[in-house]
C-alpha positions in Angstrom: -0.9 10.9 7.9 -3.3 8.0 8.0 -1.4 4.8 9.2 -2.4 1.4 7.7 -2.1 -1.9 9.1 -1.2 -4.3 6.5 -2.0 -7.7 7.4 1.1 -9.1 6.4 4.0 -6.3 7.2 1.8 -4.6 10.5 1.4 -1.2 10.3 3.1 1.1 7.8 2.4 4.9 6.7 -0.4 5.3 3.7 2.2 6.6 1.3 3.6 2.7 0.7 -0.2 1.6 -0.3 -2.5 2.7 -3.5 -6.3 1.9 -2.8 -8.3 0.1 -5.6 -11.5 1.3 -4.6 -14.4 0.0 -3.3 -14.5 -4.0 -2.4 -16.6 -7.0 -3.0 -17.4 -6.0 -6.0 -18.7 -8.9 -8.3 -18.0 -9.0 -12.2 -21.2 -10.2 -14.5 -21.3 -13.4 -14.9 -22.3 -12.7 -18.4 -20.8 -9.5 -19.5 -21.9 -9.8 -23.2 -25.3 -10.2 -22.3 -25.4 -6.7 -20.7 -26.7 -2.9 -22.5 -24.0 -0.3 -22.5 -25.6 1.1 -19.9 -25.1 -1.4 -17.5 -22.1 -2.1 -18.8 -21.3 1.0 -17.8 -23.0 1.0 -14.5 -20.6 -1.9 -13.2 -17.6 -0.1 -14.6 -18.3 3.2 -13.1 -20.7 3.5 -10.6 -19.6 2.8 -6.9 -21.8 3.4 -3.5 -19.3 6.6 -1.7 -21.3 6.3 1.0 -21.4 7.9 4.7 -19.9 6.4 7.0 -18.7 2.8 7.0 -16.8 1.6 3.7 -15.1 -1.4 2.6 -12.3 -0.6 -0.2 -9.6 -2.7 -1.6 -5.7 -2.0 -1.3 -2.5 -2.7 -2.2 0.9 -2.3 0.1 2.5 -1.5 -3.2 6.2 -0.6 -1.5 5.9 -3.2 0.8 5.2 -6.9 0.0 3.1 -5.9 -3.1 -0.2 -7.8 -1.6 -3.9 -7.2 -1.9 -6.1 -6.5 1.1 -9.3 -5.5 1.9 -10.1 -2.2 4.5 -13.2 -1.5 6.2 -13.1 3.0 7.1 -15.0 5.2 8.0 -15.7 7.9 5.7 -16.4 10.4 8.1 -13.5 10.2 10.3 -10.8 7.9 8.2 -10.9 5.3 11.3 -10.2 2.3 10.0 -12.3 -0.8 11.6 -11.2 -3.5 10.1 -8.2 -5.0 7.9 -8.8 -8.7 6.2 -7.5 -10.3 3.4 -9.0 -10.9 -0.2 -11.0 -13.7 -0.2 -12.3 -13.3 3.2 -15.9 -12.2 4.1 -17.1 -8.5 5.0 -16.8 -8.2 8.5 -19.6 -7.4 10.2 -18.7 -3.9 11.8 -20.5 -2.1 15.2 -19.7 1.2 15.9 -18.6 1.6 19.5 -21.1 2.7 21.8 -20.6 6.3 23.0 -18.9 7.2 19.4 -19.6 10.7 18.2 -22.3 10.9 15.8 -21.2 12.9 12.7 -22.0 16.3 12.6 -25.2 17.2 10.7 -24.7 19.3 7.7 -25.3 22.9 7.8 -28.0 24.7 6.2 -27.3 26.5 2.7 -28.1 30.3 2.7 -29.0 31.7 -0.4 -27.3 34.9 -0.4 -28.2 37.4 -3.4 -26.1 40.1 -4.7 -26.5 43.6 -3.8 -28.2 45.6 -6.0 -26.8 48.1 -8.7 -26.6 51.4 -7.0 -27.8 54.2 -8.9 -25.6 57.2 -10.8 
């Protein structure tokens, strides 16, 4: 279980908090000005990268407040806790932290052929 550290309440289990997905998103100034598709772009389209990520959350059995999360994608560590409102942190990985694994290589693998009657 991943244990999250509101800034208000300390640290409580993940089941009191419901993530809002990714953070510092900004809304279009002018949102009638913009095609469908970007329209649909800002609605729907977030980063999911590799590695660090910065997502907005919500201690919703606990004091009911908003907070910002910077984790790591690859190994869940969470790196930084701030509030809303406050700038992205700038985050360093630790020196000597393990690099994530590389991906391993697909292998096409073909079926066997029909045998013969």
């Amino acid at each position: 279980m991943l244990l999250i550290p509101c800034p208000w309440c300390g640290q409580r289990e993940e089941t009191e908090f419901h993530c809002g997905g990714e953070a510092h998103i900004a809304r279009p100034q002018q949102p009638v000005a913009l095609s469908d598709d970007e329209w649909a772009d800002y609605l729907f389209m977030r980063s999911n990268p590799r590695g660090v990520h910065c997502e907005r959350w919500r201690h919703l059995h606990g004091c009911g407040r908003w907070f910002n999360l910077a984790r790591d994608t690859v190994s869940d560590q969470i790196l930084a806790v701030y509030r809303m409102g406050e700038p992205r942190p700038k985050i360093q990985r630790a020196s000597g932290a393990p690099a994530a694994a590389p991906k391993p290589a697909l292998t096409l693998v073909a079926p066997a052929p029909p045998e013969e009657p």
